[in-house]
C-alpha positions in Angstrom: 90.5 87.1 88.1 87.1 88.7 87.8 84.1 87.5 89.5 82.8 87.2 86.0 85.5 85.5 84.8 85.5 83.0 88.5 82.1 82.3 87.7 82.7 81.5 84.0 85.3 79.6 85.0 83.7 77.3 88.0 80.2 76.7 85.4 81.9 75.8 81.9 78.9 75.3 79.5 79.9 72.4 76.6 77.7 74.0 74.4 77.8 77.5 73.1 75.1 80.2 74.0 71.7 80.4 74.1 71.2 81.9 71.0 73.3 79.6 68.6 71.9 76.5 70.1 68.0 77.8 69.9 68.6 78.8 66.7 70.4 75.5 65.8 67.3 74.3 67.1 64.4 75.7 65.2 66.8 75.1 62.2 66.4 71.1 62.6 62.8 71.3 64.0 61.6 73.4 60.8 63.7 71.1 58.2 62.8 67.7 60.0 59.4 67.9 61.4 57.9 71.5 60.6 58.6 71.7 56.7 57.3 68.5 55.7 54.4 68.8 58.0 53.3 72.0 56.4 53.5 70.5 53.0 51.6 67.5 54.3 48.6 70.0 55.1 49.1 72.5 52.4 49.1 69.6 49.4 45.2 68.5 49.9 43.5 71.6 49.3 44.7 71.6 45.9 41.5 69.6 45.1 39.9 72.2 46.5 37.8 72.0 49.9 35.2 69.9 48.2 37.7 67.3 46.9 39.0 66.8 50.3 35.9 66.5 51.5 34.6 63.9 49.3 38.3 62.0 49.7 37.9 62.0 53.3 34.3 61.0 53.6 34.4 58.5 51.2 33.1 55.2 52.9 36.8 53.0 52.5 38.2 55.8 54.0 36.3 55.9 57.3 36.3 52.4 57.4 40.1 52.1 57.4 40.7 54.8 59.6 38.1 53.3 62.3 39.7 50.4 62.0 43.3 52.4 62.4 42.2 54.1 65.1 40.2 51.9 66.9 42.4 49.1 66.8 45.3 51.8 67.8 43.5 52.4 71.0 42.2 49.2 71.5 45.4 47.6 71.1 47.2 50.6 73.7 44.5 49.6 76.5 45.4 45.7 76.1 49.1 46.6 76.8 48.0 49.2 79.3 47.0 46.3 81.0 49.6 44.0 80.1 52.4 46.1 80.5 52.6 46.8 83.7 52.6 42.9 84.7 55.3 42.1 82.8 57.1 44.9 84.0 56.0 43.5 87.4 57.7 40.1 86.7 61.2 41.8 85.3 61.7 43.9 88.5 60.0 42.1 91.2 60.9 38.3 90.7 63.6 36.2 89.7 63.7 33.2 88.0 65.6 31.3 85.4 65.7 32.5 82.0 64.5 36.3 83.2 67.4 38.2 81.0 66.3 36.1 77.5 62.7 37.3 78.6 63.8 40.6 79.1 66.0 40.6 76.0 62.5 39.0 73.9 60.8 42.2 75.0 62.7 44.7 72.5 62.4 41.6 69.6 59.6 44.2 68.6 62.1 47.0 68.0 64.6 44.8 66.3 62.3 42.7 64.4 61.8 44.3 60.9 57.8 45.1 60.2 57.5 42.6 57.6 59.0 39.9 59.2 56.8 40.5 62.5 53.9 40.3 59.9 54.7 37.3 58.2 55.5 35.3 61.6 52.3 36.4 63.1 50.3 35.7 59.3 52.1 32.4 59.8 51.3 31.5 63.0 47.8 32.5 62.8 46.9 31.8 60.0 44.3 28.5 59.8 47.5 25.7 59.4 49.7 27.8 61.8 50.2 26.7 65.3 47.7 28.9 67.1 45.4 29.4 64.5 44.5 25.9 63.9 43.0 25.3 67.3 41.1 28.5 67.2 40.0 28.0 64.0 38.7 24.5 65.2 36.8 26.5 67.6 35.4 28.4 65.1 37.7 32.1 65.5 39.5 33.1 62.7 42.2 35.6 63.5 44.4 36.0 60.2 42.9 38.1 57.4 40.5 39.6 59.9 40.1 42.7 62.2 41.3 40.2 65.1 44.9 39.7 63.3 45.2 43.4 63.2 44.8 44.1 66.6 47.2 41.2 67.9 49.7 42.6 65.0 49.4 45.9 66.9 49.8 44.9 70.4 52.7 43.0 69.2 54.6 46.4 68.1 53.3 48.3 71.1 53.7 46.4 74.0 57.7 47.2 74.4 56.8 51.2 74.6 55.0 50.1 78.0 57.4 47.8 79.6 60.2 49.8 78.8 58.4 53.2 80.2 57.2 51.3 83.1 60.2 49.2 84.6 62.7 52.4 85.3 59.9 53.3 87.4 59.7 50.1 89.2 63.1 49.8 90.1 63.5 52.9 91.2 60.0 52.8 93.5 60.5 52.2 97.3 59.1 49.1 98.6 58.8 51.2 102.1 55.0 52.3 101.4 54.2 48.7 100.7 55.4 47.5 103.7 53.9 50.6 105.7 50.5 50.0 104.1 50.6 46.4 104.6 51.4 46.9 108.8 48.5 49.0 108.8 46.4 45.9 107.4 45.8 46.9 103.5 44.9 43.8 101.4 47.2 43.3 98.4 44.7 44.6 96.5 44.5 47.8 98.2 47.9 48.3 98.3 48.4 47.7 94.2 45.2 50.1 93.7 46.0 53.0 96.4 49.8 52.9 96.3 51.7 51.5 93.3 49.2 52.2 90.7 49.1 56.0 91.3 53.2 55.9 91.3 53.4 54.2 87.9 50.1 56.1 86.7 52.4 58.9 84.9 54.7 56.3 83.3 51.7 53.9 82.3 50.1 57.5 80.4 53.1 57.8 78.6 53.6 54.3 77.4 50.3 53.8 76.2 50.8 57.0 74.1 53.8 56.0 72.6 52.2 52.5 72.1 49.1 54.1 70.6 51.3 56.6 68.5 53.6 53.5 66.9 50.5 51.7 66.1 48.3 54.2 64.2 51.0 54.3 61.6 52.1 50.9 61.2 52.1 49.6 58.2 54.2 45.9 57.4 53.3 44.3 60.5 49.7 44.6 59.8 49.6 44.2 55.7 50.4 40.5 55.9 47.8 39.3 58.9 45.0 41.6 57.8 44.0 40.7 54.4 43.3 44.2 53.2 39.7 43.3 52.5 38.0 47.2 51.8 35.6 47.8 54.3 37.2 45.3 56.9 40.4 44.5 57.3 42.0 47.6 55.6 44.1 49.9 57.1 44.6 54.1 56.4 48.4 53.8 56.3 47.6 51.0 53.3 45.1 53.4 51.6 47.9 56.0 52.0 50.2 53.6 49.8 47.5 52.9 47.2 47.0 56.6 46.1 50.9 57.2 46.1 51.0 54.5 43.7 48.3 56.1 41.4 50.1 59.3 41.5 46.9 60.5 43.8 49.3 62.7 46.1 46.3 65.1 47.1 44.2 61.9 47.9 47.0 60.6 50.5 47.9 63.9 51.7 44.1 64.5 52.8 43.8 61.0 54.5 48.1 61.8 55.8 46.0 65.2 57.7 42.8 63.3 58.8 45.3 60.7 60.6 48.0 64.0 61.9 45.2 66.0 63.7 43.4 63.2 65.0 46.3 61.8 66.4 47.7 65.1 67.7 43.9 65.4 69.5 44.9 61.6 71.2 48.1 62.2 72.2 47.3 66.0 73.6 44.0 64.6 75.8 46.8 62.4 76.9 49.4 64.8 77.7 46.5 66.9 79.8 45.3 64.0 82.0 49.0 62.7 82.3 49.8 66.6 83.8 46.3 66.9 85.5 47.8 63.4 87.3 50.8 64.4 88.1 49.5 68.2 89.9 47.4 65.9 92.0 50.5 63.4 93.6 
């Protein structure tokens, strides 16, 4: 046998060659994601670029997407923060009724939208469980900018845990231990050895947290209220103008949400890389 043929033989490949499978490739990239995107972008500027000026400066517009986007990354820093504690608890503890806990943690993914948005309506809402107290105390959380950032945390919180606890199990306890001979306060050792460990993984799952959330649309529906100019979110002014036939209308507030959200997650991507040159 040829040496060719040995080494062919010693590294079988169970895919064909390069070419067929990039070209397989591109094929599914252009029909899933590439295709629609470019008619996504392409159908607003049938208005012309006034049109899609005045659709995306109208005032309802910004309103909802501030609120989209600022309760996007508002709700990715809470489970930033979040995250990584309960993470914490699944890898570094046990205690009784740790795998339901761990098993509650994906109820997000499960959990159809609009069911997660009628529990949370319900249980904030001023006769619900939670909402009753507050509202005793004066804070009103369903039907206001408040309910949409909880409904939003909700749906993102999994993305973290999940990216984080791999991580965790995998980390070695000996730099602890090593950093806590040396005399390093708990503190010290959280901020100067397992945070800049987990640092990549916490980047990541806050992206993917902050991605989920600036498109969700049935968790947030039922606990905001859709009141224009407060509690109204983009995806829901997306689903108005589809329903008046306004394609151009949604497509132009689909593009404002697409590039600002590819600006989010590419910052991200940069300081996750510029993070992990300097380990």
């Amino acid at each position: 046998m040829s040496a060719k043929g040995l080494s062919r033989w010693r590294n079988p490949s169970a895919l064909p060659g390069f070419g067929l499978t990039l070209g397989f490739t591109l094929f599914y990239l252009s029909v899933i994601v590439l295709i629609p995107i470019a008619a996504l972008i392409l159908r607003p500027w049938s208005a012309g670029f006034t049109g899609f000026w005045n659709i995306i400066t109208d005032p309802r517009v910004l309103a909802a997407l501030k609120l989209s986007f600022g309760g996007a990354a508002l709700a990715a820093l809470f489970n930033a923060i979040v995250g990584p504690i309960v993470a914490w608890v699944l890898v570094r503890y046990r205690f009784p009724g740790k795998g339901l806990l761990d098993a509650v943690i994906d109820l997000p993914f499960a959990l159809p939208t609009a069911v997660a948005g009628i529990a949370l309506s319900t249980l904030y809402s001023a006769q619900g469980w939670l909402g009753e107290p507050l509202a005793q105390m004066g804070i009103r959380i369903a039907y206001t900018p408040y309910g949409v950032l909880i409904a939003l945390a909700f749906i993102g919180l999994p993305f973290v845990v999940r990216t984080i606890q791999p991580v965790l199990t995998d980390l070695s306890r000996d730099p602890e231990e090593v950093a806590a001979t040396l005399g390093a306060t708990r503190l010290q050792i959280l901020w100067r050895v397992v945070l800049p460990s987990l640092m990549p993984a916490l980047l990541t799952g806050a992206t993917l947290a902050f991605a989920r959330a600036v498109g969700e649309y049935g968790s947030v529906i039922f606990i905001a209220g859709n009141l224009p100019m407060r509690s109204e979110i983009a995806p829901l002014l997306i689903i108005m103008k589809l329903e008046q036939y306004d394609y151009a209308g949604a497509s132009a507030i689909g593009v404002v949400m697409l590039g600002a959200s590819f600006l989010v997650i590419f910052a991200l991507n940069i300081l996750q890389n510029w993070i992990g040159s300097r380990r």
